[in-house]
C-alpha positions as CSV (number, residue, x, y, z in Angstrom):
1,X,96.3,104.6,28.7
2,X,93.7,104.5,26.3
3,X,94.6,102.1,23.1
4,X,93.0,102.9,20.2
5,X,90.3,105.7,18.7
6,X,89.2,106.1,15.0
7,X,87.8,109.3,13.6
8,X,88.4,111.8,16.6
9,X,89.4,114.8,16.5
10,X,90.7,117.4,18.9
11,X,88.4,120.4,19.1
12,X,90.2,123.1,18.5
13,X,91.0,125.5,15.5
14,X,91.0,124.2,13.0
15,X,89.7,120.5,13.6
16,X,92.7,118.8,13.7
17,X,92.9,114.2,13.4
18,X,94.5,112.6,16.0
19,X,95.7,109.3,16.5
20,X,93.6,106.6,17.2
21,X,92.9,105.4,20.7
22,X,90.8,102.5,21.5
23,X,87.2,103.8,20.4
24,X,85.3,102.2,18.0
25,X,82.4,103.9,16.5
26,X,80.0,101.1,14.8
27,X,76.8,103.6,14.3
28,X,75.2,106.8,15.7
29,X,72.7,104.5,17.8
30,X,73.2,103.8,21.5
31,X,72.0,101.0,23.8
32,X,68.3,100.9,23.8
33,X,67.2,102.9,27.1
34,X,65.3,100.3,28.3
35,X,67.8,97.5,27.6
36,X,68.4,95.8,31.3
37,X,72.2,95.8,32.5
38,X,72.1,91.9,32.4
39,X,72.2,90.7,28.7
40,X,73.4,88.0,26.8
41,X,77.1,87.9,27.2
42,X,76.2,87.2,30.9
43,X,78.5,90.4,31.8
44,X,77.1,93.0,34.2
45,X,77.1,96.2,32.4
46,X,77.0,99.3,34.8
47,X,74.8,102.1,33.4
48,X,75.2,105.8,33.2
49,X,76.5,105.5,36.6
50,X,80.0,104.8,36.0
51,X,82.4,108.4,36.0
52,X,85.2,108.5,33.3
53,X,86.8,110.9,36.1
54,X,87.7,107.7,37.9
55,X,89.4,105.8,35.3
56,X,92.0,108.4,34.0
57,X,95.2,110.0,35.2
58,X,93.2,113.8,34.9
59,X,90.3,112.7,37.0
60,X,88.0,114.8,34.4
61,X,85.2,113.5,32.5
62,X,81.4,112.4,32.3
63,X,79.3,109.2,32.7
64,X,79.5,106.3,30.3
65,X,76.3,105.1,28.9
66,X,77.6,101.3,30.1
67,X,80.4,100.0,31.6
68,X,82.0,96.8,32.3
69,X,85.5,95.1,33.1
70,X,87.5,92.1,31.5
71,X,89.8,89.9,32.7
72,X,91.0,88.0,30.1
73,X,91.4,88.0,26.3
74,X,87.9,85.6,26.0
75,X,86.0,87.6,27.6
76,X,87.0,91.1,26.1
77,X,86.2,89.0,22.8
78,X,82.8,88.4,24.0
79,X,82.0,91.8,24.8
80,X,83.6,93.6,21.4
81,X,81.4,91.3,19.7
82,X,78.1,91.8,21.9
83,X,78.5,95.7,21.1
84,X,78.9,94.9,17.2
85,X,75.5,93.1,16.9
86,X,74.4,96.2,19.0
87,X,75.9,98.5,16.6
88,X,77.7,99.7,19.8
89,X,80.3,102.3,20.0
90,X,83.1,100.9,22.3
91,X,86.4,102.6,23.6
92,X,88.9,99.6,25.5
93,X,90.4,101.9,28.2
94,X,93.3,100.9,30.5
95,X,94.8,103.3,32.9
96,X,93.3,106.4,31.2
97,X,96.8,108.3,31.5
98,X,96.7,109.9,28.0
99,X,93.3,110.7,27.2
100,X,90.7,114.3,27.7
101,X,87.3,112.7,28.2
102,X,84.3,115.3,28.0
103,X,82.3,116.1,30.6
104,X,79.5,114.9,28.8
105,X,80.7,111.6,29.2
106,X,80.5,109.1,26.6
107,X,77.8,107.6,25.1
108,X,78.7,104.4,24.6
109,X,80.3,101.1,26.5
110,X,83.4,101.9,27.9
111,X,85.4,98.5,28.5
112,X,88.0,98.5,31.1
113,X,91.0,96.2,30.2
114,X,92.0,94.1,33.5
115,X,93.8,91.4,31.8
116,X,97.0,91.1,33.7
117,X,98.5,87.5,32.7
118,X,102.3,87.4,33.7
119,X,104.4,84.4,32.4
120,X,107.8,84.2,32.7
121,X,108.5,82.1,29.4
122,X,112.6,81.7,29.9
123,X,115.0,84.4,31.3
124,X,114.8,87.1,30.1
125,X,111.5,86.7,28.2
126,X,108.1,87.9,29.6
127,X,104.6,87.6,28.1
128,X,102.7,89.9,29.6
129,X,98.6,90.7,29.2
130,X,97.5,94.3,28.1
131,X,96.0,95.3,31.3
132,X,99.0,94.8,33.2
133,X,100.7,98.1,35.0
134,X,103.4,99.2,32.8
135,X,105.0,100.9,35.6
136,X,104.9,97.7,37.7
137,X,106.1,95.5,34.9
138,X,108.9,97.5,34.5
139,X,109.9,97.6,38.1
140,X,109.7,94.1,38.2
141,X,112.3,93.3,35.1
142,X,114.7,95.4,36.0
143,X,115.2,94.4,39.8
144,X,115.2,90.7,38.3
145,X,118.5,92.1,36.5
146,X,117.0,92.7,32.7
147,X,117.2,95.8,30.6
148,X,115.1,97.4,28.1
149,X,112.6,98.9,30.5
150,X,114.0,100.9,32.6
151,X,112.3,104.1,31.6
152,X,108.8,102.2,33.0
153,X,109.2,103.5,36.4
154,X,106.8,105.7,37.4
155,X,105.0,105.5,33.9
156,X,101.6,105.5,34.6
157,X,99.4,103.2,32.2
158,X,99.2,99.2,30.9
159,X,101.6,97.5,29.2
160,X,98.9,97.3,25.7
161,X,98.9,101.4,26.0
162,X,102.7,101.6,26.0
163,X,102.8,99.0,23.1
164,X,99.7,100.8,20.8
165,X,101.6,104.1,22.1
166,X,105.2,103.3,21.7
167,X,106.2,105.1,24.9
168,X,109.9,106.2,25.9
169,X,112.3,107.7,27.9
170,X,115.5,108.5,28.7
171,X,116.3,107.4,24.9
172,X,114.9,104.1,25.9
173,X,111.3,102.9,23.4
174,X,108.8,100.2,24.6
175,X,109.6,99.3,20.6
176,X,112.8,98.1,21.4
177,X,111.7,95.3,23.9
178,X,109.0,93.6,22.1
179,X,109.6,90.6,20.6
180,X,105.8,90.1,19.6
181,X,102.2,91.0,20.2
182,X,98.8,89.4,20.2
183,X,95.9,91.1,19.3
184,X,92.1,90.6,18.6
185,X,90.0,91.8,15.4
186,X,87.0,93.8,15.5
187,X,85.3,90.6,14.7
188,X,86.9,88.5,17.8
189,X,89.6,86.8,15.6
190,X,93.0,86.1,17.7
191,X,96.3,87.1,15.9
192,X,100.2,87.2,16.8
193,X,102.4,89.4,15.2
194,X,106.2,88.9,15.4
195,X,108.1,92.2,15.9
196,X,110.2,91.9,12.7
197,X,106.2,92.4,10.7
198,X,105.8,95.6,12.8
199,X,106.8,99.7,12.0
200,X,107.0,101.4,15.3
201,X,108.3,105.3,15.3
202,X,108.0,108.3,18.0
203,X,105.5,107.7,19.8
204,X,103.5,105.6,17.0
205,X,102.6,102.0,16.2
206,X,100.9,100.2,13.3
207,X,98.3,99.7,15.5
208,X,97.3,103.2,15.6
209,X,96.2,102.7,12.1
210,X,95.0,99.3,12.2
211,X,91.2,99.3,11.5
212,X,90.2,96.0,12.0
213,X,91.9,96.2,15.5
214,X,90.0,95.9,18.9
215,X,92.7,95.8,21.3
216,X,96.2,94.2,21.8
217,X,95.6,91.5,24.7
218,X,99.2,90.6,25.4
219,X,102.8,91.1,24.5
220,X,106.0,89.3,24.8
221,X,109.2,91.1,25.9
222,X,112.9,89.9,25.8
223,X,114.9,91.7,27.4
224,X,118.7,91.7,27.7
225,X,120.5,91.1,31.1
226,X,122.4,94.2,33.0
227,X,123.9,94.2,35.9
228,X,123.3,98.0,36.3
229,X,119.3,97.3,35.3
230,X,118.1,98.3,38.8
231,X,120.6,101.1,39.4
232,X,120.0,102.8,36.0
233,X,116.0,102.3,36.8
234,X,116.8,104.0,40.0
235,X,118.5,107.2,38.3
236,X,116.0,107.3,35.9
237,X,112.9,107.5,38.5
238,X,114.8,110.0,40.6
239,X,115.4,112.0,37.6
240,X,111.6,112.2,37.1
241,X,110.6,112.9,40.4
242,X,113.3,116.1,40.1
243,X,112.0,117.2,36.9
244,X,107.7,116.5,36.4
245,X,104.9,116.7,38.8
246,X,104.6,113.1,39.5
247,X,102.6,113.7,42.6
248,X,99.7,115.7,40.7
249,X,96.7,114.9,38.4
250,X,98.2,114.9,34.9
251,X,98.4,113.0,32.1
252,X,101.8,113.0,31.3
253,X,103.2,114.8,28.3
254,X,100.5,116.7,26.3
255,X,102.2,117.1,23.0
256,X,104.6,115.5,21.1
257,X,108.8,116.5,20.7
258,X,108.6,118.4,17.1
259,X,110.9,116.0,15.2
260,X,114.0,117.1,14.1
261,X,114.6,120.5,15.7
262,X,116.2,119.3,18.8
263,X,114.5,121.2,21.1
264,X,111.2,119.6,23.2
265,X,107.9,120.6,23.3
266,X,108.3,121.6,27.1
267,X,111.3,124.2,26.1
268,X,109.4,125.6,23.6
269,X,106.3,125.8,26.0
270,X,108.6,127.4,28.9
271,X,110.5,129.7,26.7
272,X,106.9,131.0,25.4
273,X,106.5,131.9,29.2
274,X,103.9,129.9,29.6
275,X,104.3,127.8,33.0
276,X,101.8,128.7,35.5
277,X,99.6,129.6,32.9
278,X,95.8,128.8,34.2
279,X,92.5,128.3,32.8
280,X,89.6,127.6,35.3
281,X,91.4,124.4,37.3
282,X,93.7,123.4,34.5
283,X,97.3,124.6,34.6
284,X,100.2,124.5,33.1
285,X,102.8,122.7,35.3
286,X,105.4,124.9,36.5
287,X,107.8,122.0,37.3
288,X,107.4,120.6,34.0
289,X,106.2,123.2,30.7
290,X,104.7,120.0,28.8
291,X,102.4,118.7,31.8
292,X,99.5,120.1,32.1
293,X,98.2,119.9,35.7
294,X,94.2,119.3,37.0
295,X,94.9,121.6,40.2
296,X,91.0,122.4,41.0
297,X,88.2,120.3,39.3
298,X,89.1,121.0,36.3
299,X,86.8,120.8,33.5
300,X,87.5,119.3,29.9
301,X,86.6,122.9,28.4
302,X,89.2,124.1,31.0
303,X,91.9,121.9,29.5
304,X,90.8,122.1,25.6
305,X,91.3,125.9,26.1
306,X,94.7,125.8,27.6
307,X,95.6,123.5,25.5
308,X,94.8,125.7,22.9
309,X,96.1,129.0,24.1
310,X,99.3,127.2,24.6
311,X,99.6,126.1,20.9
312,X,98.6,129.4,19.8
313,X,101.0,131.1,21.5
314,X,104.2,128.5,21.0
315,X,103.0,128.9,17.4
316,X,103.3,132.7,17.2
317,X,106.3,132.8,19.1
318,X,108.4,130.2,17.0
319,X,106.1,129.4,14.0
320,X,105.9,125.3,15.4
321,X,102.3,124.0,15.7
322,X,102.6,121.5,18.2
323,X,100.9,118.1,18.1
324,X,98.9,116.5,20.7
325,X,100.7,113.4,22.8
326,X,97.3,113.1,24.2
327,X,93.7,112.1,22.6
328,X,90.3,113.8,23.2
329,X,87.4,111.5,23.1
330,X,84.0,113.1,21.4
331,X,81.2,112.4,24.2
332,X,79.2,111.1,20.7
């Protein structure tokens, strides 16, 4: 997952704001073009050779102008404030299992989150970094006998995505399990929030609208013990393998339930008679109405424009404008 974005928008009409993501926009400049890949933070930036393709769950997308990985919350500070003196725009990517890059690419430094601390503080009670597999994490709780996470199973994405997010399932929320987060300012100051000062709701977080934020580098989860942790976890995973495309390039759910009309997005999609329905290489799933598949080199126009179609035509069916899940990042 992706974890924050300001000031993006998803290109279809009209312009509509989406959540924020994980890019930061500091200025229209770029890294000088003659700027060597060794600099000052003594990081080894990759340029223009990187492929956004490879870091997300839809394999689609462009070069970044620079690249570079972190492994812990010092050095991701290091590099957020090397891009602000550059007047740098930066995105923190994790897994990449929510987000529409352009085939353009991005032009700016695209910093890949690898911090994947795991402390077991007491039972029951995990701090865990941003980077870490969600889907790994939540594997592991469960078959230690701990609820709360369940639902993780075969959720692609890092444990800071689900957080920033607020990812569920089977009437289970990330929101539920936190019992605090740590985070770092645009300006590399450290801060830990206790859950009771946080607002989570479907699929949102405060730090969706948190401006000063840079990225979430760990959170702490207590969880409650179950002796039916890993059997429920088990039902849940085979329930998903029944029901979406797990095996396929997707990135999960495109758009959001509507709230309060008790009926999903995927219902409305399937009843609109819309699985199968194709643009170029992007499809929509025809296991699953709400995932939209990457079946043959799909390009981001290819998915903006189903995407599209497919809101259009929910809309005109059953007057409900459906809202993007997932976040489109402008190239510039």
């Amino acid at each position: 997952m992706a974890s924050h974005m300001t000031n993006y928008q998803f290109p279809l009409k009209p312009p509509r704001k989406l959540r924020s993501c994980h890019v930061q926009s500091r200025s229209s400049c770029s890294f000088n073009k003659q700027e060597p890949a060794q600099n000052s933070t003594g990081f080894q930036f990759i340029r223009r050779k990187k492929l956004l393709s490879d870091l997300t769950t839809w394999g689609i997308g462009g070069p970044c102008n620079y690249f570079v990985q972190v492994f812990d919350p010092t050095q991701l500070v290091s590099v957020v404030r090397y891009c602000n003196e550059q007047s740098m725009r930066f995105m923190i990517l994790g897994k990449g299992s929510n987000c529409l890059f352009d085939d353009m690419g991005f032009d700016g430094c695209v910093i890949l989150n690898r911090i994947e601390l795991l402390e077991k503080i007491e039972s029951g009670v995990y701090r865990v970094g941003s980077g870490y597999p969600f889907n790994r994490f939540g594997v592991m709780s469960a078959n230690e006998g701990f609820s709360g996470l369940e639902f993780a199973a075969g959720v692609p994405g890092t444990v800071g995505g689900a957080a920033y997010m607020n990812a569920g399932a089977n009437g289970q929320e990330t929101a539920a399990a936190i019992d605090s987060i740590e985070i770092i300012t645009n300006e590399g100051e450290s801060k830990m929030l206790k859950r009771r000062e946080l607002t989570f709701g479907y699929r949102s977080s405060p730090f969706q609208e948190m401006k000063d934020l840079a990225s979430i580098t760990a959170v702490t989860f207590r969880l409650k013990f179950s002796k039916t942790a890993r059997e429920m976890q088990q039902e849940y995973l085979a329930r998903r393998w029944r029901t979406q495309p797990l095996g396929q390039r997707s990135a999960g759910s495109v758009f959001r339930n509507p709230s309060s009309m008790g009926v999903s997005a995927a219902e409305l999609i399937e009843k609109s008679g819309l699985k199968g329905l194709r643009v170029g290489g992007a499809m929509v799933s025809n296991k699953h109405a709400n995932f939209f598949i990457n079946c043959d080199s799909a390009t981001s126009q290819d998915m903006l424009e189903l995407i599209g179609l497919v809101k259009d035509a929910v809309n005109q069916k059953f007057g409900v404008e459906l809202k993007e899940e997932i976040l489109y990042i402008h190239p510039s």
